[in-house]
C-alpha positions as CSV (number, residue, x, y, z in Angstrom):
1,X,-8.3,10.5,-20.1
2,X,-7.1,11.3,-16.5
3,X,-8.6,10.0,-13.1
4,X,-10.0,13.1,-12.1
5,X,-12.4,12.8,-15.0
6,X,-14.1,10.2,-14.5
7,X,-14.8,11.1,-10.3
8,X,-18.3,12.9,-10.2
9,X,-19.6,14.3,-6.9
10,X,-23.0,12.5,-6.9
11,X,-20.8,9.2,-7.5
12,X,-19.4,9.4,-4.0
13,X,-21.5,8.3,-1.2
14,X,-20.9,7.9,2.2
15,X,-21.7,5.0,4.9
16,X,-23.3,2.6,2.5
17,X,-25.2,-0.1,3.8
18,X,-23.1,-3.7,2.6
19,X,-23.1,-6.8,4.7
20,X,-20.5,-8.8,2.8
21,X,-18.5,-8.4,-0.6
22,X,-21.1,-9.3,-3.0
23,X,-24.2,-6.4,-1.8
24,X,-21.5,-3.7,-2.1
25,X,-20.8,-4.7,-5.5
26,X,-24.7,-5.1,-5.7
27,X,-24.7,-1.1,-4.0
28,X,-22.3,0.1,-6.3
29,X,-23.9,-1.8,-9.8
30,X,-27.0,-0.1,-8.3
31,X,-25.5,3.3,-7.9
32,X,-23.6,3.5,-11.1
33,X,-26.9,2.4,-13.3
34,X,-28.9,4.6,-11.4
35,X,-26.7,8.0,-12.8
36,X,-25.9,6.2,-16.2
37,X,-29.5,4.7,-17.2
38,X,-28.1,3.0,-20.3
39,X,-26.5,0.0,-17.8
40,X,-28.6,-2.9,-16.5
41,X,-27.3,-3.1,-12.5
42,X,-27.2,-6.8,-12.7
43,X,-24.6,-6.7,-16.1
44,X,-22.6,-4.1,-14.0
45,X,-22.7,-6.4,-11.1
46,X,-21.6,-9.4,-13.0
47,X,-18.9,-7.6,-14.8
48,X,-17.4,-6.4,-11.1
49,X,-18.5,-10.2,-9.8
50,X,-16.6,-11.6,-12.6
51,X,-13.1,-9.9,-12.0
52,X,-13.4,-9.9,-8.2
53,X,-13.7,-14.2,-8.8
54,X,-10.2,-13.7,-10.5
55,X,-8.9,-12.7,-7.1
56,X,-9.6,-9.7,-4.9
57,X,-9.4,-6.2,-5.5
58,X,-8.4,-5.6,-2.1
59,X,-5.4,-3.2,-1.8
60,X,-4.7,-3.2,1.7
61,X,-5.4,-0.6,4.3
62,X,-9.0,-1.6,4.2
63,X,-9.5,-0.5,0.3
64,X,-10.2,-2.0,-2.7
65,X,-10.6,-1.0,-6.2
66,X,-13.1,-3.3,-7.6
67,X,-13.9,-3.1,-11.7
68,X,-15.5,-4.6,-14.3
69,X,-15.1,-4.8,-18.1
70,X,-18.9,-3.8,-19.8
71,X,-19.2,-4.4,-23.8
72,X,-21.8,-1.2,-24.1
73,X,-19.4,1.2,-21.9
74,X,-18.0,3.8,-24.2
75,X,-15.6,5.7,-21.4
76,X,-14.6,5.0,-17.8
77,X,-17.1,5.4,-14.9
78,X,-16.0,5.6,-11.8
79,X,-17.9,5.0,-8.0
80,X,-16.4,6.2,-4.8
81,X,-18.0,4.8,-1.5
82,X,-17.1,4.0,2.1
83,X,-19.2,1.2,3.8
84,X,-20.7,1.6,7.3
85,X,-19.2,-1.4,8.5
86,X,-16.1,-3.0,7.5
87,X,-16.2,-6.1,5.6
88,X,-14.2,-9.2,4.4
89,X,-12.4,-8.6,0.7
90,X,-10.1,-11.1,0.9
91,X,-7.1,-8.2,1.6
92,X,-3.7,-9.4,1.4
93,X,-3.4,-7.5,4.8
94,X,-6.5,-9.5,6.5
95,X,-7.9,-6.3,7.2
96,X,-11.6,-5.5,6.6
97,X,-12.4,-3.0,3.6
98,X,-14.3,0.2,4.4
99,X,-13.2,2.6,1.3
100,X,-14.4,1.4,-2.3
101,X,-13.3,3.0,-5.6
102,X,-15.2,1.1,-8.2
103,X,-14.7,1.4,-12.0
104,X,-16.5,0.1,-15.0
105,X,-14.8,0.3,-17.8
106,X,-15.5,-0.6,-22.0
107,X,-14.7,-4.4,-22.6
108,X,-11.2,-3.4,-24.2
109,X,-10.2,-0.6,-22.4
110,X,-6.0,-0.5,-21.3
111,X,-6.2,0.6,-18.0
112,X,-2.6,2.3,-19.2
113,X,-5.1,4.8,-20.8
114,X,-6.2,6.2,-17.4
115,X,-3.7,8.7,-16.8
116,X,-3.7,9.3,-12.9
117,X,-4.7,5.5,-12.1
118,X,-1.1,4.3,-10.1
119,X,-1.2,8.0,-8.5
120,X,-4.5,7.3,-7.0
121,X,-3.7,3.5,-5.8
122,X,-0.7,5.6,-3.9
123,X,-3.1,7.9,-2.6
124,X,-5.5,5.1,-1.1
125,X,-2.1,3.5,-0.2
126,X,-1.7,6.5,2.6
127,X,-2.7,6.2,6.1
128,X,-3.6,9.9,6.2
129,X,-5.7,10.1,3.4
130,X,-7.4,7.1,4.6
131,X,-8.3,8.7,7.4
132,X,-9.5,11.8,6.5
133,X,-11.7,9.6,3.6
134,X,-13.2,7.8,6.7
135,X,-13.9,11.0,8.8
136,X,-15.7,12.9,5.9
137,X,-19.0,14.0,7.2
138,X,-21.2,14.1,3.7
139,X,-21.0,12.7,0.2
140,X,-19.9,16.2,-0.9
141,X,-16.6,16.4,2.2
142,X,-15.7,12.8,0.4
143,X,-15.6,13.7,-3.2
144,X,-13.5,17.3,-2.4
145,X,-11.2,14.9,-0.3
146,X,-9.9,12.3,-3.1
147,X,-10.4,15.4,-5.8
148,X,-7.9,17.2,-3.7
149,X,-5.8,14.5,-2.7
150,X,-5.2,13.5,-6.6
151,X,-4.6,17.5,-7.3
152,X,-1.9,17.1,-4.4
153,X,-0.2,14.2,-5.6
154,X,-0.2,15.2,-9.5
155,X,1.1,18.4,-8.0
156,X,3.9,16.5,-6.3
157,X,4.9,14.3,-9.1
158,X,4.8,17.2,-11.3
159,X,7.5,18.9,-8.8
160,X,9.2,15.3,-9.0
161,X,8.9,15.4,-12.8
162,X,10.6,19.1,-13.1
163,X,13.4,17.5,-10.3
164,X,14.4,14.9,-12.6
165,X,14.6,16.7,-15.6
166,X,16.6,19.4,-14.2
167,X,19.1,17.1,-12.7
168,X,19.4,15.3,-15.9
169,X,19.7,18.6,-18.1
170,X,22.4,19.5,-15.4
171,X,24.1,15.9,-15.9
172,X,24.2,16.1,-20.0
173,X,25.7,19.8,-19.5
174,X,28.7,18.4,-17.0
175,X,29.1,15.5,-19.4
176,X,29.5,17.9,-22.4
177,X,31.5,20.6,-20.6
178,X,34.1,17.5,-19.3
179,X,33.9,16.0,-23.1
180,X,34.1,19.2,-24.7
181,X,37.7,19.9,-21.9
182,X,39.3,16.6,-22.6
């Protein structure tokens, strides 16, 4: 499964209303059971207030990727929001969080199985992303700018990808031609 598949338009929502940590978790836990009516809110919320008490989510750069581990999830979901106001996270940086990319995931899932998931910390990682995620001007603007940021980056590490291999295919064939001359 790849990142991009789990993203859903009407899972990204602009400006949400959150006043501290705990009510955007309690925004988001709301939001994903209200588009997946087979989830309680308050088991999502206590699956996302469980890991965040393990230590923040907080990334940095006013983001943080909050999840939580749910025994009746069967695949990844995923929630994308920025919060009208900034608010505390506990960010190794200090600095307030405004973007959230929330995931619920099955109790035993290996996050290794989310093809995409390091490519889009990066992307949430960048400054300029950041800020056109904060200047979006509907829920719609916000999904097409992380959907097209991941199609950039996977198009970049693909380029990176072909780089490596054809320097390495070029390496092998200089170490046979020198083997195969001496």
């Amino acid at each position: 499964m790849h990142i991009e598949d789990v993203i859903a338009p009407e899972l990204c929502v602009l400006g949400a209303q959150a006043t501290s940590r705990k009510k955007a978790l309690q925004f988001i836990a709301t939001l994903f059971a209200e588009h997946n009516s087979q989830y309680e809110p308050f088991l999502l919320l206590k699956a996302l207030v469980a890991r965040e008490q393990m230590g923040t989510t907080a990334i940095g750069n006013g983001v943080a990727l909050p999840h939580g581990r749910v025994e009746s999830c069967e695949e990844p979901l995923a929630v994308f929001v920025t919060l009208a106001e900034p608010i505390d996270f506990d960010a190794p940086d200090q600095e307030p969080v405004d973007i959230v990319f929330a995931l619920i995931v099955p109790k035993q899932f290996d996050f290794q199985q989310l093809n995409g998931l390091d490519g889009l910390i990066e992307i949430l990682k960048d400054k300029k992303v950041c800020a056109q995620i904060r200047h979006a001007h509907n829920n719609q603007a916000l999904y097409e700018i992380i959907e097209s940021a991941i199609a950039q980056h996977e198009k970049a590490q693909g380029l990176e990808r072909v780089s490596i291999e054809r320097a390495n295919k070029e390496k092998s064939k200089e170490k046979k031609e020198i083997e195969d001359n001496t």
